[in-house]
Rosetta silent file (secondary structure, phi, psi, omega in degrees, C-alpha in Angstrom):
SEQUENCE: XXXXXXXXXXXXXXXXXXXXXXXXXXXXXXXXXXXXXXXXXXXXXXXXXXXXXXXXXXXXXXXXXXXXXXXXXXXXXXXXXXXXXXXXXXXXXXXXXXXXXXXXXXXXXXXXXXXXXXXXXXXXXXXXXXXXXXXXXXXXXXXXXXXXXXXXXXXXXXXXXXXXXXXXXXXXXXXXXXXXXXXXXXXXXXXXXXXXXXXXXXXXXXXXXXXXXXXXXXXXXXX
SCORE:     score description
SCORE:     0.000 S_00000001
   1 L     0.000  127.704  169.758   -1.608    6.672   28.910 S_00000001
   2 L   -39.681  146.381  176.309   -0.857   10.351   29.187 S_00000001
   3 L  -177.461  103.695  138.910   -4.075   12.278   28.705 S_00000001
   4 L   -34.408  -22.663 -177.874   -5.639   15.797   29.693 S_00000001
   5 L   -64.109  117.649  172.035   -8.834   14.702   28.766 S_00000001
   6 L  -101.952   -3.469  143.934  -11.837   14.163   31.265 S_00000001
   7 L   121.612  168.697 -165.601  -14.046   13.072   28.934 S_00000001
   8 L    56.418  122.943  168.148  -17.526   14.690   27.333 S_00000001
   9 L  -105.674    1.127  174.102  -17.503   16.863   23.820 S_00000001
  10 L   -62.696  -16.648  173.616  -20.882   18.287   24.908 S_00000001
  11 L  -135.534  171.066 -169.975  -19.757   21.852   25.831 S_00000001
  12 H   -72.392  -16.113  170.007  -17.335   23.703   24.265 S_00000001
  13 H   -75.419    8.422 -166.947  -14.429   23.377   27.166 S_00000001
  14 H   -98.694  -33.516 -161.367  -14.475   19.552   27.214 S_00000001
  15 H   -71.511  -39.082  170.952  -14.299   19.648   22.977 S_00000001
  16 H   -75.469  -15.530  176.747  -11.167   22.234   22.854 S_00000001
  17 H   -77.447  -32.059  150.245   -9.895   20.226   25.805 S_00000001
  18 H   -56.917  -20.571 -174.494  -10.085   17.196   23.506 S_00000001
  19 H   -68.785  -83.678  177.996   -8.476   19.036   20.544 S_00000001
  20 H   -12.009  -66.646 -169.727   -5.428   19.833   22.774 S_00000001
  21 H   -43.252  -65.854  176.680   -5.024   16.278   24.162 S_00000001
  22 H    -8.672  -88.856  173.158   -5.243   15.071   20.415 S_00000001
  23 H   -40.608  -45.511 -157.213   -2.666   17.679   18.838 S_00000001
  24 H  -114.362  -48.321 -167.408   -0.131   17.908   21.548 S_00000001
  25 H   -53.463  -60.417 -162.021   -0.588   15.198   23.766 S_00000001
  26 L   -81.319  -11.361  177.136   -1.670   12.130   21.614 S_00000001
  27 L    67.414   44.691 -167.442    0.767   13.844   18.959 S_00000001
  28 L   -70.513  -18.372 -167.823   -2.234   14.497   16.571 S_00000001
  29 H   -45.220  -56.799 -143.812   -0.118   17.610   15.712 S_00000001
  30 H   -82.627    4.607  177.772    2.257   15.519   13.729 S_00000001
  31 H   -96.030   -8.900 -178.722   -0.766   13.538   12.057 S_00000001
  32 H   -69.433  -64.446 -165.167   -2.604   16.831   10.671 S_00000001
  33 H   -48.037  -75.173 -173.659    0.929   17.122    8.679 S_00000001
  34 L  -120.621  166.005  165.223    0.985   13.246    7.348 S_00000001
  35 L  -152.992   98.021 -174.983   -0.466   10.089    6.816 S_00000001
  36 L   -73.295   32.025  145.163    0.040    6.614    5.940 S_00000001
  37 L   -16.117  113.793  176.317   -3.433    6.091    4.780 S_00000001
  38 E  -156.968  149.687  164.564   -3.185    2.939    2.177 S_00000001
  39 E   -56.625  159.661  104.591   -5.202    0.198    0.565 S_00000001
  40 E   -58.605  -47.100  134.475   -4.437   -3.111    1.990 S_00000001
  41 E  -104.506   72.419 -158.799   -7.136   -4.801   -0.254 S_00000001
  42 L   -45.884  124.215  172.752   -8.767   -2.208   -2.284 S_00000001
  43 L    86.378    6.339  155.767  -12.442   -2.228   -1.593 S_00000001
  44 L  -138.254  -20.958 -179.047  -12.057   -4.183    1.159 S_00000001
  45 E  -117.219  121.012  153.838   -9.244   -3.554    3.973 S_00000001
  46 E  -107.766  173.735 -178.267   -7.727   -0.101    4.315 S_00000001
  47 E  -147.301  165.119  177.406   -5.357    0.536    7.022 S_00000001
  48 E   176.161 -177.870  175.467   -3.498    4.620    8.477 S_00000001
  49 L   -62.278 -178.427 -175.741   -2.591    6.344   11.632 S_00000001
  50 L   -69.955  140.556  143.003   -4.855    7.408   14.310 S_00000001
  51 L   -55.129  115.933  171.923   -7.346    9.376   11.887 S_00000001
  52 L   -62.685  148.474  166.000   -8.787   13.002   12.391 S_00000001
  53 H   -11.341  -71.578 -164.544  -12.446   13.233   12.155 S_00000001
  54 H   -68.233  -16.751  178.481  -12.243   15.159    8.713 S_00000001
  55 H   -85.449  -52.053  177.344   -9.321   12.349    7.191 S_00000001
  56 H   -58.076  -33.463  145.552  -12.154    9.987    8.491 S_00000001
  57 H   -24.455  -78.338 -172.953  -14.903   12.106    6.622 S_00000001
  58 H   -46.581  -48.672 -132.976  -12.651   11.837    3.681 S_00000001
  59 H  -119.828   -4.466  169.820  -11.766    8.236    3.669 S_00000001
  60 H  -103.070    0.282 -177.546  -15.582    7.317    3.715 S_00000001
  61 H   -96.024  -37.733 -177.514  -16.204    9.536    0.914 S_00000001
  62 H   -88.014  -30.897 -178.925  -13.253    8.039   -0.791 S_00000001
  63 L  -110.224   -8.243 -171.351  -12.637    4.225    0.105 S_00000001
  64 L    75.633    8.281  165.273  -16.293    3.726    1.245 S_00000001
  65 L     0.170  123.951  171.078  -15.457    3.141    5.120 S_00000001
  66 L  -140.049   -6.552 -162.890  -18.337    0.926    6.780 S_00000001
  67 E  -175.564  129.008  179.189  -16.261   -0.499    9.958 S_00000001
  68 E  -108.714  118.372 -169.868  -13.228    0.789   12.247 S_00000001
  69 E   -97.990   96.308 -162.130  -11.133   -1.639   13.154 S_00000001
  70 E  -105.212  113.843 -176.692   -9.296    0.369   16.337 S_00000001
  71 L   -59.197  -52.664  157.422   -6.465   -0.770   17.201 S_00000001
  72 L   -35.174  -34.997 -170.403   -5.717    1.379   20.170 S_00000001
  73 L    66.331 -161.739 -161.887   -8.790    0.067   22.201 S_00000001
  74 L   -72.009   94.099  179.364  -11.114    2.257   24.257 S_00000001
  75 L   -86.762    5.898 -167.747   -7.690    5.023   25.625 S_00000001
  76 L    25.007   37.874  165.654   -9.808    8.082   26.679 S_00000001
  77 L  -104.205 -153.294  172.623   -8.107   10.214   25.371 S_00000001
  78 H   -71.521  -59.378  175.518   -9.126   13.137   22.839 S_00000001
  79 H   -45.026  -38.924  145.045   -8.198   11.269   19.936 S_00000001
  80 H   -43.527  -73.393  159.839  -10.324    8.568   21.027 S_00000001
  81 H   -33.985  -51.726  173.408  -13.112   10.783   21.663 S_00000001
  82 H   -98.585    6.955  169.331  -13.564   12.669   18.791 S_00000001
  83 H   -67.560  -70.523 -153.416  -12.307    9.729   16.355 S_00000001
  84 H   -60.778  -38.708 -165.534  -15.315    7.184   17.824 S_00000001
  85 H   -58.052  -46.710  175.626  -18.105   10.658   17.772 S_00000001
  86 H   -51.396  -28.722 -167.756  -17.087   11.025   13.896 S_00000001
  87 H   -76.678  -36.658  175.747  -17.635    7.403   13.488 S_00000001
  88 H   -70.022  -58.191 -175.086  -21.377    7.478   14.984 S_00000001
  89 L   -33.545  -17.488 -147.130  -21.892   10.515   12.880 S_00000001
  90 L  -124.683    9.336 -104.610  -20.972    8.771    9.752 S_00000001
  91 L   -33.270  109.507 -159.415  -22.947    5.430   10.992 S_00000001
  92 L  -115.229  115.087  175.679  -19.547    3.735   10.933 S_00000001
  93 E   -90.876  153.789 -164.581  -19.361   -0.017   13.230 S_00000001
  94 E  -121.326  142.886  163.198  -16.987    0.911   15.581 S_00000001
  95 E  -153.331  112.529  169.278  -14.460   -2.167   17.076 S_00000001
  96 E   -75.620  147.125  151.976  -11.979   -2.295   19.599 S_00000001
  97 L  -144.126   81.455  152.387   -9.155   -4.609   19.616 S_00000001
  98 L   -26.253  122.029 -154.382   -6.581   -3.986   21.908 S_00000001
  99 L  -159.934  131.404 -176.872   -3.051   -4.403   20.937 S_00000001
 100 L   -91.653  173.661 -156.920    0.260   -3.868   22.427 S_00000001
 101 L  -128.770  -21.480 -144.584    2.694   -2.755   19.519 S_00000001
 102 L  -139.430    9.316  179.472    6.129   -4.408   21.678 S_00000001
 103 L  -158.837  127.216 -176.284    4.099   -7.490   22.553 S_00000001
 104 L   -63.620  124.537 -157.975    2.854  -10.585   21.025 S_00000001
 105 L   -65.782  113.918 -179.349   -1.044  -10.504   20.995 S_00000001
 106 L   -57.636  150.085  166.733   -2.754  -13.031   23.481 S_00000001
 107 H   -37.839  -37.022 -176.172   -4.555  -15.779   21.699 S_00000001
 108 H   -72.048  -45.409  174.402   -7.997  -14.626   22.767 S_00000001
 109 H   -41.877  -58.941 -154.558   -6.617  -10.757   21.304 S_00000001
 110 H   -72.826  -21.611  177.654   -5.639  -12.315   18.125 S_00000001
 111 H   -85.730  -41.947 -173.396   -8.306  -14.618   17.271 S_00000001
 112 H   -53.227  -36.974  170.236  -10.851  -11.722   18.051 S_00000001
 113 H   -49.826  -44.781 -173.205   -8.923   -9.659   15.161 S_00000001
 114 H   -79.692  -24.366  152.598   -9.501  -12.465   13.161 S_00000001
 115 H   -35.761  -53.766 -179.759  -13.062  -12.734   13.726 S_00000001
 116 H   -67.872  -52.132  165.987  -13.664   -8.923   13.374 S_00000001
 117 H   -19.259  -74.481 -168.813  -11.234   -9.635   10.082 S_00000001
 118 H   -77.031  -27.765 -152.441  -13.969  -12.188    8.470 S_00000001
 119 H  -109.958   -8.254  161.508  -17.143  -11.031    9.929 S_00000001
 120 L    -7.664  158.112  134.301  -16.573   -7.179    9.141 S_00000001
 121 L   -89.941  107.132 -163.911  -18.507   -4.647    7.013 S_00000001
 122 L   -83.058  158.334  -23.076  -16.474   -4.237    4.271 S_00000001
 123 L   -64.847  170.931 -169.723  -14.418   -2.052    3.771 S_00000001
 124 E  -125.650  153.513  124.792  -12.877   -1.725    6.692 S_00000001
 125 E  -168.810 -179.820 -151.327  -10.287   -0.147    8.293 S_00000001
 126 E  -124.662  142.381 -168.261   -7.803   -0.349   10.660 S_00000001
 127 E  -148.220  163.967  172.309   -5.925    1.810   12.262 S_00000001
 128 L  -140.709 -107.812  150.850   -3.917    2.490   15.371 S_00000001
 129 L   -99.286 -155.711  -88.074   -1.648    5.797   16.566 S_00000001
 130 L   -98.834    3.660  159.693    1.140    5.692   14.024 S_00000001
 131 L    44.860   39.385  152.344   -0.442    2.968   11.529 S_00000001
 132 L   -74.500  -82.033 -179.256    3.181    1.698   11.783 S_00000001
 133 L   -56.674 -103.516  178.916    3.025   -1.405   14.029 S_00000001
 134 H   -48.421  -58.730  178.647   -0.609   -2.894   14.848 S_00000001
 135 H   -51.803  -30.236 -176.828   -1.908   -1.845   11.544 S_00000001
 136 H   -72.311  -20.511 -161.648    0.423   -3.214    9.569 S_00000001
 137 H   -94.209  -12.480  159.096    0.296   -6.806   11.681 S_00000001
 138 H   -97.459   11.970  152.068   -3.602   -6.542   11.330 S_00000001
 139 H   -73.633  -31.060 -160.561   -2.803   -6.018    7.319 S_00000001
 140 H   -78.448  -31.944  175.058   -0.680   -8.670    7.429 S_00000001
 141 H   -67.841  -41.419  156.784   -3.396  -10.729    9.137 S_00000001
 142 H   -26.179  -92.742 -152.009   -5.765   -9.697    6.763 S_00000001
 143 H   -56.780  -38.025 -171.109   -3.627  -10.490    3.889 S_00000001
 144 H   -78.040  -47.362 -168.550   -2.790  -14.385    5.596 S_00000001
 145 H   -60.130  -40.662  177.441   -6.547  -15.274    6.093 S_00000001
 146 L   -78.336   25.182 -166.908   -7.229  -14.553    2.119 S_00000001
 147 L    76.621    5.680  175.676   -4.603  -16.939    1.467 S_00000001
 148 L   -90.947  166.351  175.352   -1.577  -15.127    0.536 S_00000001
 149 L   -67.943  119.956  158.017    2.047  -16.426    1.859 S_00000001
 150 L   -10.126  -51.018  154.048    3.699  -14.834    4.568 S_00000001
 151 L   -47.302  -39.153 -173.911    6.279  -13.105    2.822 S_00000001
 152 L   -81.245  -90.497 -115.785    3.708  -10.888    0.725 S_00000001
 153 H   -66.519  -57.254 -166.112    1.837  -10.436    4.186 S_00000001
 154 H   -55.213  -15.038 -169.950    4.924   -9.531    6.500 S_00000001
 155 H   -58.698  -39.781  176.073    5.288   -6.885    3.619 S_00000001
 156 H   -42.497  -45.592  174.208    2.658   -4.485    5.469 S_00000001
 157 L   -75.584   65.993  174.859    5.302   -4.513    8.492 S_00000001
 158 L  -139.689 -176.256 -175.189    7.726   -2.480    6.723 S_00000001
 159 L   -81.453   -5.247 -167.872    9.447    1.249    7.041 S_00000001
 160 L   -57.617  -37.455 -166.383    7.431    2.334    3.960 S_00000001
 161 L  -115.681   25.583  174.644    4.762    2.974    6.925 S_00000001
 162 L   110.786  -10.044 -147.567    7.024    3.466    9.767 S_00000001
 163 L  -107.344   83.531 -160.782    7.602    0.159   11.025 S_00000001
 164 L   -72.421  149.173 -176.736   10.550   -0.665   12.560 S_00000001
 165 L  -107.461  -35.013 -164.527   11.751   -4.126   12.715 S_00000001
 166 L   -70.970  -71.017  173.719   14.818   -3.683   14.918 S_00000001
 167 L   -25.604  158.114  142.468   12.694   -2.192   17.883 S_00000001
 168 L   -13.794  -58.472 -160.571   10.178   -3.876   20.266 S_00000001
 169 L   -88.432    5.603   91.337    7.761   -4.080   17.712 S_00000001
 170 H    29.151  -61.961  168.037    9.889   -6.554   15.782 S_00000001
 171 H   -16.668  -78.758 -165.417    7.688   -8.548   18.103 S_00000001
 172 H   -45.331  -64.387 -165.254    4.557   -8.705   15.388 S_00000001
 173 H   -57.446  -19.548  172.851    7.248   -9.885   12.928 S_00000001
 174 H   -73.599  -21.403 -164.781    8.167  -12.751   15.133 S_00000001
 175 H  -101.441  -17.130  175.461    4.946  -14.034   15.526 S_00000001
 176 H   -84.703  -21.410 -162.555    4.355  -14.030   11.463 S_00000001
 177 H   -90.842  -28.734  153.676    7.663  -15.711   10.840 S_00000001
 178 H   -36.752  -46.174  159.122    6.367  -18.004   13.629 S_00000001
 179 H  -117.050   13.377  123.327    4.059  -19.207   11.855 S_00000001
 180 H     0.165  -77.763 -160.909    5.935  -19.571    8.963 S_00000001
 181 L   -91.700    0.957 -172.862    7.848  -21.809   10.221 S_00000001
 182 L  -129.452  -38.083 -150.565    5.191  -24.190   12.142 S_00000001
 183 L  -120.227  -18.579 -179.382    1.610  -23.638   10.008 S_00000001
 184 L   -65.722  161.512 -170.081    2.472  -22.373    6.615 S_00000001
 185 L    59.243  -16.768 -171.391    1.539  -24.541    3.860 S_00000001
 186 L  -120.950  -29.211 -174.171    0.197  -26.920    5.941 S_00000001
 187 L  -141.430   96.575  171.875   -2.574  -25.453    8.380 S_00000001
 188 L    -4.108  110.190  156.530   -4.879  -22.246    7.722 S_00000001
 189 H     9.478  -80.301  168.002   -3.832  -19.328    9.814 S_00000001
 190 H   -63.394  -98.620 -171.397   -6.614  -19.212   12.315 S_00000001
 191 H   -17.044  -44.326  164.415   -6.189  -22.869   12.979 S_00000001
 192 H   -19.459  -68.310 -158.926   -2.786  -21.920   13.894 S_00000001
 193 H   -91.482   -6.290  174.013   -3.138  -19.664   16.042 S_00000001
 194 H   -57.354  -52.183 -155.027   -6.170  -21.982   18.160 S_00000001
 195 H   -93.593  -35.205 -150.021   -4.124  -25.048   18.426 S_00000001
 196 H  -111.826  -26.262 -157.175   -0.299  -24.241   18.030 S_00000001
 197 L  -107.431  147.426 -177.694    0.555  -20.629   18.516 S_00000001
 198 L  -111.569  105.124 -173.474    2.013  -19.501   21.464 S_00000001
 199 H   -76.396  -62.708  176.105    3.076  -16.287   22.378 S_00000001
 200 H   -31.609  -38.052  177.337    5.120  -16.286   25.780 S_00000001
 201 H   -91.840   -6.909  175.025    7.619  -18.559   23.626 S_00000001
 202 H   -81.637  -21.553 -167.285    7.272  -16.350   20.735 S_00000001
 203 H   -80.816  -54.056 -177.801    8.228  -13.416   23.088 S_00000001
 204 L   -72.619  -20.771  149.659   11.125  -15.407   24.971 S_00000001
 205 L   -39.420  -64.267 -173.724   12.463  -15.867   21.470 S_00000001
 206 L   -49.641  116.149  172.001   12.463  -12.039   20.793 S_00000001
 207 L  -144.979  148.513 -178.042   15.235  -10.074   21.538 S_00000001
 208 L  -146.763  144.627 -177.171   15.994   -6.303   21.024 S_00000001
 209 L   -75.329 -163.169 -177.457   18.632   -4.053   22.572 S_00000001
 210 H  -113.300    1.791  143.690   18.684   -1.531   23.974 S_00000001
 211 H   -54.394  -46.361  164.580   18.786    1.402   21.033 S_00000001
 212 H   -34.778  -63.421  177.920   15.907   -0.717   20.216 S_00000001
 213 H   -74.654  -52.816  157.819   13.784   -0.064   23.481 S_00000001
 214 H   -18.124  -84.226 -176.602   14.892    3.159   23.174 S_00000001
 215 H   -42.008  -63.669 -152.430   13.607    4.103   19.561 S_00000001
 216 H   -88.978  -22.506  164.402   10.293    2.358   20.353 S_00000001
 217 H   -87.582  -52.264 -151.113    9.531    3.234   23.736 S_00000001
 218 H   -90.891  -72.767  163.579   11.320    6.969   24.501 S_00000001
 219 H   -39.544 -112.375 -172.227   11.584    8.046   21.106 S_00000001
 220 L   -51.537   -0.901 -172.600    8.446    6.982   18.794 S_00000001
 221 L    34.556   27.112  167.228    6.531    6.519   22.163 S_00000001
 222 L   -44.933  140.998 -177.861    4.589    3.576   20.727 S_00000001
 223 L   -74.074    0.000    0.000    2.007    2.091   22.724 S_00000001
């Protein structure tokens, strides 16, 4: 991952050297501007974009924040940095779960979401850099585990937050309509994904052009 950042907010060059990365690098500029900050579950899941400190500030004053579900995992970059310092500040549980945006989530990734999912401090939320992609597929996961049907869940994966289906990340939607089509109705989510689901065949399913890999890699630069 691109990144100016060398790490430490303790003096004042490393902390404007984090700002920078943020804004220009990490493209916090265009996140100052907007946000797709939304309930998922009110009061218990929220989900947005990478978050600024003060939009984090905000969103614990307003939704009652107790646990950051990070999508991104540990990146060292600025955004990282001063995202996780706001989080101690606030006492916040902090959780990585690494997630590819253009790739179906190894079983061991995906069950740990659901773990973090159940065993949270509610509310929660989860966010990743454009709270398109991973957030929406760990709303949707959310949303499967309390029992609703795939179709309300896949709704989270939609353009309302950015979310392209045509692209790479199309991916996430393959792996819900996956289990659709193998586990719904008959076997709890999480059971699913222990015994039956399979990604590498969910992936060699998956096909996207190449305006696709375009938009999602060169263009939106999703992770």
């Amino acid at each position: 991952m691109d990144s100016i950042y060398r790490g430490g907010l303790d003096t004042p060059g490393g902390r404007r050297r984090a700002w920078v990365d943020s804004l220009l690098v990490d493209h916090g500029m265009l996140r100052l501007a907007w946000t797709n900050a939304s309930p998922v579950l009110p009061g218990r899941l929220y989900r947005c974009n990478h978050p600024t400190p003060a939009r984090l500030t905000g969103m614990v004053g307003r939704w009652g924040i107790r646990t950051v579900l990070n999508l991104r995992g540990p990146t060292g970059n600025g955004s990282d940095a001063l995202s996780r310092e706001r989080a101690s500040q606030l006492g916040l549980d902090f959780i990585d779960l690494p997630m590819s945006s253009g790739r179906p989530p190894p079983r061991a990734s995906l069950l740990a979401l659901i773990a973090a999912l159940q065993t949270m401090r509610e509310p929660g939320l989860a966010h990743c850099k454009s709270g398109a992609d991973r957030a929406g597929f760990a709303a949707a996961v959310f949303l499967l585990l309390q029992g609703a049907p795939v179709a309300t869940a896949m709704r989270q994966l939609s353009l309302r937050w950015g979310h392209f289906a045509r692209s790479r990340a199309g991916v996430l939607d393959a792996v819900l309509r996956a289990y659709a089509g193998e586990g719904e109705g008959r076997t709890p989510f999480a059971d699913w994904v222990t015994n039956h689901y399979d990604p590498a065949a969910i992936e060699a399913r998956f096909a996207v052009g190449r305006l696709g890999t375009l938009l999602h890699d060169r263009i939106l630069r999703r992770e």
